[in-house]
N, C-alpha and C positions, 0 to 999 in steps of 0.2 A: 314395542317390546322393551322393556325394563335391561339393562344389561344385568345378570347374574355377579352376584359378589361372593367369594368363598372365603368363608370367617375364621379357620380353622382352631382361634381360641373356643368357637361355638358349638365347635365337635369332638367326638372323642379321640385322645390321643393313636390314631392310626398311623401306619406309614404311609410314607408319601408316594408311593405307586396308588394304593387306595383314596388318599385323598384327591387325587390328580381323577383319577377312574370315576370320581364320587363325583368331583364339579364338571364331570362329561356330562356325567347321566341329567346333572340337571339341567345344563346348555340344553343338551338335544328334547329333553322333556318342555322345559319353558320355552324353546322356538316352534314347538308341535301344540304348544297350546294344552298341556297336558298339569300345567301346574302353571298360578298367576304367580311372576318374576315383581308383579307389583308388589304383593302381600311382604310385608319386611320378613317374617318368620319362613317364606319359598325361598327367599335367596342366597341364601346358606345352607347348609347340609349339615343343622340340626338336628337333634334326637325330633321335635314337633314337626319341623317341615320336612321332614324323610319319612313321616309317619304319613304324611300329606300326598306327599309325592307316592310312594306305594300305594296309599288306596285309591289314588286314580289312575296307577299302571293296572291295580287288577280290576276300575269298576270298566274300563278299557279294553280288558282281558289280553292285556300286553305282559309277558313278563312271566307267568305259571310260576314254577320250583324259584328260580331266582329271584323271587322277589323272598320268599322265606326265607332265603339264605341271610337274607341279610341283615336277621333278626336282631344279630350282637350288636349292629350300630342304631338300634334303637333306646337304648340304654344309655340316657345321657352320662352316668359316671362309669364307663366301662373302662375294665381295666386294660393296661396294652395286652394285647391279643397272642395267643400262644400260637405257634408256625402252621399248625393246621386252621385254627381259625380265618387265619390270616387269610389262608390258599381256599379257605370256602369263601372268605367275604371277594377273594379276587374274582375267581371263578363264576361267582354270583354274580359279581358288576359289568361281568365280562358277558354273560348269560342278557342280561338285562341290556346291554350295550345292542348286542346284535337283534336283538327281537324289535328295539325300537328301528335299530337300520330298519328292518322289515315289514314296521307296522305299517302302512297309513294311516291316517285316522284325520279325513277329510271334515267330520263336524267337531274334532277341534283346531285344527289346524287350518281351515277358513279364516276365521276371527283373526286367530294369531298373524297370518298372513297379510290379512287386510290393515291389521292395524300398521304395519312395517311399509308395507308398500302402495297401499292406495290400491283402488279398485283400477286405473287405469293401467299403471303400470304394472300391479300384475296380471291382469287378464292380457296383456299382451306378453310378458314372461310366461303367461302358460300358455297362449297361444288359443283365450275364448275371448267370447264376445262379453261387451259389459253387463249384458242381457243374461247370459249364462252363465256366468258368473254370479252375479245376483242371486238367479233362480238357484244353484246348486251349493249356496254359502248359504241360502235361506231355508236351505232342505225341501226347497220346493218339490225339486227333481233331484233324483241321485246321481250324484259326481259319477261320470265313467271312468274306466277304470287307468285310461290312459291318463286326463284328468288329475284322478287320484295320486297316480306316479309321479306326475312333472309336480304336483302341490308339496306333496310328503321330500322330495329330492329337495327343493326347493327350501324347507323348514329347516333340514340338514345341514344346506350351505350358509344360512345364518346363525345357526348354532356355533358352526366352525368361523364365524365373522364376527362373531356378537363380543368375542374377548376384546377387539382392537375398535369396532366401529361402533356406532351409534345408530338409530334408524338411517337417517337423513345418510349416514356415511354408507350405509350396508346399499342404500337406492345410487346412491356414486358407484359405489365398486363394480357394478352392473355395467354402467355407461363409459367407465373410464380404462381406455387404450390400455392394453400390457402385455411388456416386451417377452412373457413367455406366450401369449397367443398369437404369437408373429406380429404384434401391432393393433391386432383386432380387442374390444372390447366384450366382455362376456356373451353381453344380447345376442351380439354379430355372430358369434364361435357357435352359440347354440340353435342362431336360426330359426325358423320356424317350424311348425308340427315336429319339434324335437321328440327324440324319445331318452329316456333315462338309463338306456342301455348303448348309446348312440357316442359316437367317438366326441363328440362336440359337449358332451354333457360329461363325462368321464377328462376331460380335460378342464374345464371347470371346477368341475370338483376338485381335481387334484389340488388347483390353486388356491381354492377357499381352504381347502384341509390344513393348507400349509400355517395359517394364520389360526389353527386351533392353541390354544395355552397363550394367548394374545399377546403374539411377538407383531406389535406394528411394523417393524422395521423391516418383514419378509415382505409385508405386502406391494 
Protein backbone atom coordinates (compact mmCIF):
# COMPACT_ATOMS: atom_id res chain seq x y z
CA UNK A 1 0.00 0.00 0.00
CA UNK A 2 1.22 3.41 -1.42
CA UNK A 3 1.31 5.85 1.75
CA UNK A 4 -1.22 8.64 1.00
CA UNK A 5 0.15 12.20 0.38
CA UNK A 6 -2.10 15.35 1.10
CA UNK A 7 -1.10 18.12 -1.51
CA UNK A 8 -3.26 20.80 -0.31
CA UNK A 9 -1.84 23.29 -2.99
CA UNK A 10 -3.99 20.46 -5.17
CA UNK A 11 -7.08 21.33 -3.55
CA UNK A 12 -9.48 23.94 -2.94
CA UNK A 13 -8.83 26.54 -0.45
CA UNK A 14 -10.81 24.75 2.68
CA UNK A 15 -10.30 25.06 6.24
CA UNK A 16 -8.21 22.92 7.93
CA UNK A 17 -10.78 20.74 10.02
CA UNK A 18 -11.97 19.72 6.29
CA UNK A 19 -8.75 19.27 4.89
CA UNK A 20 -7.63 17.21 7.94
CA UNK A 21 -11.41 15.13 7.63
CA UNK A 22 -10.63 14.96 3.69
CA UNK A 23 -7.00 13.10 3.99
CA UNK A 24 -9.19 10.65 6.54
CA UNK A 25 -11.54 9.69 4.11
CA UNK A 26 -8.84 8.85 1.79
CA UNK A 27 -6.44 6.91 4.38
CA UNK A 28 -9.28 4.74 5.25
CA UNK A 29 -10.63 4.56 1.61
CA UNK A 30 -6.95 3.51 0.19
CA UNK A 31 -6.33 0.90 3.13
CA UNK A 32 -9.98 -0.70 2.21
CA UNK A 33 -8.84 -1.00 -1.27
CA UNK A 34 -11.57 1.36 -2.35
CA UNK A 35 -9.21 3.83 -4.37
CA UNK A 36 -5.44 2.78 -5.85
CA UNK A 37 -2.99 5.05 -3.38
CA UNK A 38 -0.70 4.04 -6.43
CA UNK A 39 -2.45 6.26 -9.21
CA UNK A 40 -0.37 9.88 -8.48
CA UNK A 41 -4.01 11.77 -9.09
CA UNK A 42 -5.76 9.11 -5.64
CA UNK A 43 -3.21 10.46 -3.44
CA UNK A 44 -4.21 13.76 -2.93
CA UNK A 45 -7.75 15.25 -2.52
CA UNK A 46 -7.98 16.63 -5.87
CA UNK A 47 -10.99 17.97 -7.68
CA UNK A 48 -10.06 14.33 -10.31
CA UNK A 49 -9.21 11.96 -7.53
CA UNK A 50 -12.19 13.01 -5.15
CA UNK A 51 -14.19 12.57 -8.28
CA UNK A 52 -12.47 9.06 -8.24
CA UNK A 53 -12.66 8.41 -4.91
CA UNK A 54 -16.81 9.06 -4.74
CA UNK A 55 -17.57 6.96 -7.64
CA UNK A 56 -16.30 4.10 -6.00
CA UNK A 57 -17.82 4.87 -2.58
CA UNK A 58 -21.13 4.72 -4.52
CA UNK A 59 -20.24 1.85 -7.08
CA UNK A 60 -19.74 0.31 -3.42
CA UNK A 61 -22.81 1.66 -2.28
CA UNK A 62 -20.94 3.21 0.77
CA UNK A 63 -21.72 6.63 1.55
CA UNK A 64 -25.64 7.49 0.05
CA UNK A 65 -26.61 11.61 0.73
CA UNK A 66 -22.77 12.18 1.87
CA UNK A 67 -21.19 11.69 -0.77
CA UNK A 68 -23.59 14.53 -2.62
CA UNK A 69 -22.77 16.66 -0.18
CA UNK A 70 -19.69 16.99 -1.20
CA UNK A 71 -20.33 18.39 -4.43
CA UNK A 72 -18.49 22.00 -3.80
CA UNK A 73 -15.14 20.14 -3.41
CA UNK A 74 -15.48 19.00 -6.80
CA UNK A 75 -14.78 22.23 -8.35
CA UNK A 76 -11.38 22.64 -8.74
CA UNK A 77 -11.40 26.79 -8.47
CA UNK A 78 -13.89 26.92 -5.78
CA UNK A 79 -14.26 29.81 -3.89
CA UNK A 80 -13.62 29.77 0.22
CA UNK A 81 -16.66 28.43 1.34
CA UNK A 82 -19.59 30.39 3.17
CA UNK A 83 -20.30 29.03 7.13
CA UNK A 84 -22.99 26.84 5.94
CA UNK A 85 -21.18 25.27 3.24
CA UNK A 86 -18.55 24.66 5.26
CA UNK A 87 -21.00 22.72 7.97
CA UNK A 88 -22.47 20.74 4.96
CA UNK A 89 -19.01 19.80 3.60
CA UNK A 90 -18.18 18.82 7.52
CA UNK A 91 -21.26 16.94 8.10
CA UNK A 92 -20.72 15.21 4.66
CA UNK A 93 -17.19 13.99 5.48
CA UNK A 94 -18.39 13.11 8.84
CA UNK A 95 -21.31 11.07 7.19
CA UNK A 96 -18.97 9.51 4.88
CA UNK A 97 -16.38 8.85 7.84
CA UNK A 98 -18.67 6.61 9.67
CA UNK A 99 -20.32 4.61 6.97
CA UNK A 100 -16.81 3.45 6.00
CA UNK A 101 -16.16 2.57 9.81
CA UNK A 102 -19.26 0.36 9.02
CA UNK A 103 -18.75 -0.92 5.60
CA UNK A 104 -16.82 -4.15 5.00
CA UNK A 105 -16.17 -4.59 1.86
CA UNK A 106 -14.14 -7.98 1.79
CA UNK A 107 -13.58 -7.96 -2.35
CA UNK A 108 -11.67 -4.99 -2.05
CA UNK A 109 -10.04 -5.04 0.79
CA UNK A 110 -8.57 -8.68 0.26
CA UNK A 111 -6.03 -7.37 -2.29
CA UNK A 112 -5.33 -4.44 -0.27
CA UNK A 113 -4.70 -6.49 2.74
CA UNK A 114 -2.60 -9.07 0.88
CA UNK A 115 -0.61 -6.76 -0.59
CA UNK A 116 0.49 -5.15 3.09
CA UNK A 117 0.85 -8.13 4.83
CA UNK A 118 1.49 -11.34 2.83
CA UNK A 119 -0.76 -14.25 2.83
CA UNK A 120 0.89 -15.70 5.84
CA UNK A 121 0.93 -13.33 8.08
CA UNK A 122 -2.42 -12.20 7.69
CA UNK A 123 -4.31 -15.35 7.60
CA UNK A 124 -2.80 -15.77 10.89
CA UNK A 125 -3.99 -11.88 12.00
CA UNK A 126 -7.31 -13.09 11.07
CA UNK A 127 -6.97 -16.32 12.45
CA UNK A 128 -7.74 -18.57 8.64
CA UNK A 129 -6.13 -20.94 7.07
CA UNK A 130 -3.80 -20.23 3.96
CA UNK A 131 -6.37 -22.28 2.16
CA UNK A 132 -9.24 -20.14 3.15
CA UNK A 133 -7.85 -17.51 2.70
CA UNK A 134 -7.07 -18.04 -0.66
CA UNK A 135 -10.44 -19.42 -1.52
CA UNK A 136 -12.24 -16.25 0.01
CA UNK A 137 -9.64 -13.39 -1.37
CA UNK A 138 -10.42 -15.38 -4.72
CA UNK A 139 -14.25 -15.11 -4.25
CA UNK A 140 -14.16 -18.68 -4.52
CA UNK A 141 -16.33 -18.84 -1.37
CA UNK A 142 -17.75 -15.97 0.42
CA UNK A 143 -15.84 -14.45 3.35
CA UNK A 144 -17.94 -15.11 6.57
CA UNK A 145 -19.04 -12.67 8.43
CA UNK A 146 -16.74 -12.78 11.32
CA UNK A 147 -14.08 -13.03 8.64
CA UNK A 148 -15.41 -10.12 7.18
CA UNK A 149 -15.15 -8.05 10.53
CA UNK A 150 -11.41 -9.03 11.76
CA UNK A 151 -10.53 -8.00 7.57
CA UNK A 152 -12.42 -4.55 7.33
CA UNK A 153 -11.11 -3.84 11.51
CA UNK A 154 -7.90 -4.65 10.32
CA UNK A 155 -7.81 -2.15 6.81
CA UNK A 156 -8.66 0.51 9.74
CA UNK A 157 -5.78 0.10 11.79
CA UNK A 158 -3.56 0.66 8.74
CA UNK A 159 -5.13 3.57 7.72
CA UNK A 160 -4.58 4.98 11.32
CA UNK A 161 -0.67 3.53 10.74
CA UNK A 162 -0.12 4.40 7.12
CA UNK A 163 0.76 8.23 8.14
CA UNK A 164 4.07 7.18 10.13
CA UNK A 165 4.92 3.51 8.83
CA UNK A 166 5.54 1.89 5.65
CA UNK A 167 4.28 -1.66 4.73
CA UNK A 168 7.27 -3.48 6.07
CA UNK A 169 6.92 -1.00 9.35
CA UNK A 170 2.86 -1.47 9.55
CA UNK A 171 4.08 -5.75 9.63
CA UNK A 172 6.68 -4.51 12.80
CA UNK A 173 4.12 -2.81 14.62
CA UNK A 174 2.14 -5.92 14.89
CA UNK A 175 5.09 -7.99 16.44
CA UNK A 176 6.73 -5.29 18.45
CA UNK A 177 6.41 -5.18 22.47
CA UNK A 178 4.50 -1.97 23.89
CA UNK A 179 4.58 -0.67 27.09
CA UNK A 180 0.87 0.40 26.79
CA UNK A 181 -0.17 -3.45 26.32
CA UNK A 182 1.55 -4.25 29.48
CA UNK A 183 4.55 -5.55 27.50
CA UNK A 184 2.68 -7.59 25.13
CA UNK A 185 2.88 -7.09 21.30
CA UNK A 186 -0.33 -6.54 19.28
CA UNK A 187 -0.63 -10.36 17.81
CA UNK A 188 -0.37 -11.48 21.66
CA UNK A 189 -3.15 -8.64 22.99
CA UNK A 190 -5.62 -9.92 20.19
CA UNK A 191 -4.98 -13.66 20.46
CA UNK A 192 -6.70 -15.88 18.62
CA UNK A 193 -10.45 -16.39 17.22
CA UNK A 194 -10.42 -12.62 18.24
CA UNK A 195 -13.56 -10.72 17.66
CA UNK A 196 -13.72 -6.88 16.74
CA UNK A 197 -15.90 -6.08 19.55
CA UNK A 198 -13.48 -8.09 21.96
CA UNK A 199 -11.37 -6.07 24.85
CA UNK A 200 -8.19 -7.20 23.04
CA UNK A 201 -9.07 -5.67 19.71
CA UNK A 202 -10.53 -2.27 21.12
CA UNK A 203 -7.15 -1.92 22.78
CA UNK A 204 -5.33 -2.17 19.69
CA UNK A 205 -7.22 -0.02 18.06
CA UNK A 206 -6.92 2.53 20.52
CA UNK A 207 -3.10 2.48 20.00
CA UNK A 208 -3.03 2.50 16.24
CA UNK A 209 -5.64 5.57 16.38
CA UNK A 210 -3.20 7.36 18.29
CA UNK A 211 -0.77 7.48 15.28
CA UNK A 212 -3.61 8.88 12.96
CA UNK A 213 -2.18 12.49 11.43
CA UNK A 214 1.41 10.71 11.55
CA UNK A 215 2.79 11.64 14.74
CA UNK A 216 5.72 8.94 14.62
CA UNK A 217 6.91 9.95 17.86
CA UNK A 218 3.48 8.49 19.74
CA UNK A 219 4.09 5.37 18.46
Amino acid sequence: MSKIRYVSEAAPPWGTPIDLALADLYARSAAMGLVDARHAGATSPDAPGLSRLLKSLQQHGIGGDGVRTLAPLLRAQAATPDADTERALAQGLQRLAEALEDSAAPAAEWPAMRAVFGDELLGELLAVSPASLRRYAGQERATPQEVAERLHWLALVVADLAGAYNDFGMRRWFERPRSQLGGKNPRQVLGRRWSVDGEGALRVRTLASVLRGANPLAA
